[in-house]
N, C-alpha and C positions, 0 to 999 in steps of 0.2 A: 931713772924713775925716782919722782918722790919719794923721801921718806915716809910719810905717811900712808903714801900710796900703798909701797912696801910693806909694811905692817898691817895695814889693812889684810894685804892682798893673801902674805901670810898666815894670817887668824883666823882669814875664809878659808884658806885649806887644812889647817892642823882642825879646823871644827868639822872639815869633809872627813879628813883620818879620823875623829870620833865615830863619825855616822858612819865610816869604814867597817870601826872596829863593834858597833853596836849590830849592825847588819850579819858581818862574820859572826857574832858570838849567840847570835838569839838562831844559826843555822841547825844548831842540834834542840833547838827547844822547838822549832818549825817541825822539823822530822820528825820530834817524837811525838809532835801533837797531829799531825797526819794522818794516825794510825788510827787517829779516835774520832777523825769528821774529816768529811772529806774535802778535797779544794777548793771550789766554788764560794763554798759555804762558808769557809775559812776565812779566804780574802774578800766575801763581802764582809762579814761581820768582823774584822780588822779592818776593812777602811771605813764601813758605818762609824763606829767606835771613834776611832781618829778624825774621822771629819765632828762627832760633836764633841771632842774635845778642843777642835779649832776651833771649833763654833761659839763655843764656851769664851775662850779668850777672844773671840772680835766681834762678839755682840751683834748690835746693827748693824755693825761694817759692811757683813754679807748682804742683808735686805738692799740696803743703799748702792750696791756697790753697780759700776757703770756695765753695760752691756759689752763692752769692750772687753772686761776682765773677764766677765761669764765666758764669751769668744773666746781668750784665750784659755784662761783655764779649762776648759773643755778641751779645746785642740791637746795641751798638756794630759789629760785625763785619757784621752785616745792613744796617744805614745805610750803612757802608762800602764793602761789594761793593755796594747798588744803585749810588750813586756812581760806582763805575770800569766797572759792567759797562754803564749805560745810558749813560755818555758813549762807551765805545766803541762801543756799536752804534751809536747817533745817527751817531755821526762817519761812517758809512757810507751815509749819506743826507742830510744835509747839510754846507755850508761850514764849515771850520775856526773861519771869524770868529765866522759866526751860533753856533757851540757855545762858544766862549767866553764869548761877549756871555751867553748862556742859561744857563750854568752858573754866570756870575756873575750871577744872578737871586737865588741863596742868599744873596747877604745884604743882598734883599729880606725877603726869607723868613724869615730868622731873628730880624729884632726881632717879626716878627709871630706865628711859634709861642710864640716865650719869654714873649709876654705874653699869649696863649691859655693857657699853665699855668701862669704867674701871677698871673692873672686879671687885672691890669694893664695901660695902657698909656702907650707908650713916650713920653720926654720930648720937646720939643718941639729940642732939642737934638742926640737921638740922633737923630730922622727927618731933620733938617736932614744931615745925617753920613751918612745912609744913601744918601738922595736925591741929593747932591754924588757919592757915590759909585759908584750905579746911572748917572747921566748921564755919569760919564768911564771906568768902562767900555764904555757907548756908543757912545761916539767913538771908542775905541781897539779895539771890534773888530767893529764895524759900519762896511762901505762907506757912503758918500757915498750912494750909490744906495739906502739906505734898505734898513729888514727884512724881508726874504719870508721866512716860514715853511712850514717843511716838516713831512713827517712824522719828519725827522730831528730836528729842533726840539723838537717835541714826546717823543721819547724821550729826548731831552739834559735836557728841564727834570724828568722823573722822578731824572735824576740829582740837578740841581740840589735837589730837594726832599730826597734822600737824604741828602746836601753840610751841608746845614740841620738835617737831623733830627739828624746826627752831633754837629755842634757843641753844639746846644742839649743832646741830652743827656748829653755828656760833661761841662759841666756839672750834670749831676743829680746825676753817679756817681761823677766824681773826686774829690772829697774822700773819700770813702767807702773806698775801695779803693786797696790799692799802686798806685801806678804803673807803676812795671816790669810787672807781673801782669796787671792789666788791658790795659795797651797789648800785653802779649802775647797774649791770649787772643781779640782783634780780627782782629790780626792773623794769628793762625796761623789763625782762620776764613776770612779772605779768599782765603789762601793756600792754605788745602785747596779750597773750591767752586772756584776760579778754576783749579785745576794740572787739578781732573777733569773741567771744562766744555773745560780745553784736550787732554786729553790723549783726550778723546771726540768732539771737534768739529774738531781741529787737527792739523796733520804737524808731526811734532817736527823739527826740522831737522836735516839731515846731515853739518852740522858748525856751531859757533859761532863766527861772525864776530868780529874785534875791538869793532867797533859796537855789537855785541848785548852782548857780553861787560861793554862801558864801561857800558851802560845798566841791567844788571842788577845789576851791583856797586855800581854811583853811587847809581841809586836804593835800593835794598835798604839801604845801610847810610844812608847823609845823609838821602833822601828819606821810609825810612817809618821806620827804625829809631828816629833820633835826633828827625826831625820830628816824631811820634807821642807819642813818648815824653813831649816837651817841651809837647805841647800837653794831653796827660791828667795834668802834673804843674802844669803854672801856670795852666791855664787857672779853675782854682778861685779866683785871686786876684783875674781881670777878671769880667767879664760875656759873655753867645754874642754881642752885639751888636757891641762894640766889639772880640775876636776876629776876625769877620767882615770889619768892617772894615777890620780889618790885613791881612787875608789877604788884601784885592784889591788889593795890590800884587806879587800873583803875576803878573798878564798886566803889569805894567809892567816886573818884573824880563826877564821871558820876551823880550817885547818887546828892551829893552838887550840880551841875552844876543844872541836873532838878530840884530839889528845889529852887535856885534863880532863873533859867532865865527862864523855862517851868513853875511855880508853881503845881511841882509835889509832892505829899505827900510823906515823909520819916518819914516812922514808926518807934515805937519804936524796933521791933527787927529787920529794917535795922539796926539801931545805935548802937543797939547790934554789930549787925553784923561788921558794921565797926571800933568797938571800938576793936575788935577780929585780926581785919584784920592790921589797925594802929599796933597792938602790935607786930604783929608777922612780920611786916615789918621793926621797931625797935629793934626789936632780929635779926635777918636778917643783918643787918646793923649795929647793936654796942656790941652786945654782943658774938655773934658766933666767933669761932676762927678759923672757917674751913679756910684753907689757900686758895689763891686765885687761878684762873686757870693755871695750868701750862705750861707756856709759853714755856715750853725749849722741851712738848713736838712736835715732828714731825708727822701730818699726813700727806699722800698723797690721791687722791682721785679714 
């Protein structure tokens, strides 16, 4: 591999470990803004918010931009909201752990689609990296007492699949298409289904907490704005696999975060769990040689 290539390919994932670690840390400010407005509502007005802040930085770009990108982006917007809409249902029918542990199934999931439409399979490398992976989110958010599934489970791993579709084909599409543009045009999808699923399902609240307030500005601009952004502009330099793998140091950040700022207990086979999950996102990152996504390929959509 290039050097360059290298560095690149680098810089797009230590910037996926930021978005990692901004995801994980804004989880106890999500939580505690929950209390005060409820879901729907939530994540419309988080990705309204974020879509005009894209908007803001690309000007015309949007107005001009080709039907092609709308296409995609939209498709990406659809991966998106299943994502957030089936981990919120889930979570109303099962344990917090169990929907963690499940929703980090997606990067199971994703060396296995990407090498479905690459007709491909995965090196002997990357499974080792995935596998390391899947067992220390395990630990970290599965009890002692072992996994019962529910039907809450089962609505969480449609997210998870959602989770996977996203990644894999933001990949297809990002090279393709501006950045700014497409991360917009996801985005403001989310946020229109998700504002009218709340604003037909949900009581708007009678006034906005400070809670609510921190959780809707924190995530709207660091959580989708910036994190989105960053991952439909570099994620063309890596691979959906070793992405994925970066991103499950989201429940390790989350984890740290509730321990300093909630005083939540992190046991010893979280820290297991995340000493598992740290490694294989360090294999992920400096050791794999899998080369990075291939740019030179063309899809259409």
């Amino acid at each position: 591999m290039m050097p360059d290539l290298l560095s690149k390919r680098t810089g797009a994932e230590l910037s996926m470990l930021a978005v990692a670690f901004i995801w994980g840390a804004t989880f106890v400010v999500v939580k505690n803004g929950l209390n005060d407005i409820e879901p729907f509502l939530f994540l419309g007005l988080r990705f309204i918010i974020a879509f005009l802040v894209l908007a803001a930085a690309a000007g015309r770009k949007i107005l001009h931009a080709p039907r092609s990108t709308w296409l995609a982006g939209s498709l990406l917007g659809i991966f998106l909201f299943i994502g957030y809409t089936f981990q919120t249902i889930g979570l109303q029918y099962t344990t917090s752990s169990n929907a963690g542990f499940v929703t980090g199934v997606s990067v199971v999931l994703v060396p296995i689609l990407d090498a479905l439409f690459k007709r491909t399979f995965p090196s002997l490398s990357t499974l080792a990296t995935v596998i390391l992976a899947a067992v220390g989110l395990y630990l970290m958010s599965v009890p002692a007492g072992g996994f019962h599934p529910s039907y809450g489970d089962l609505l969480v791993l449609v997210c998870a699949f959602g989770f996977a579709f996203h990644i894999v084909f933001v990949a297809r599409y990002s090279h393709q298409h501006d950045p700014v543009v497409i991360t917009s045009v996801q985005i403001l999808f989310v946020g229109i289904v998700c504002m009218v699923l709340g604003l037909t399902t949900e009581t708007w609240p009678e006034k906005f907490t400070h809670n609510a307030i921190t959780a809707i500005l924190t995530t709207s601009v660091l959580a989708t704005s910036l994190a989105f952004l960053l991952q439909n502009a570099l994620q063309k330099y890596s691979t959906p696999t070793r992405f994925a793998v970066v991103l499950t140091m989201e429940p390790v950040f989350a984890a740290l975060a509730g321990y300093l700022w909630a005083n939540e207990i992190l046991s010893s086979r979280a820290l297991v769990g995340a000493v598992l999950i740290l490694c294989s996102m360090l294999m992920a990152v400096f050791i794999q040689s899998e080369p990075a996504a291939a740019t030179s390929q063309k899809h259409s959509l």
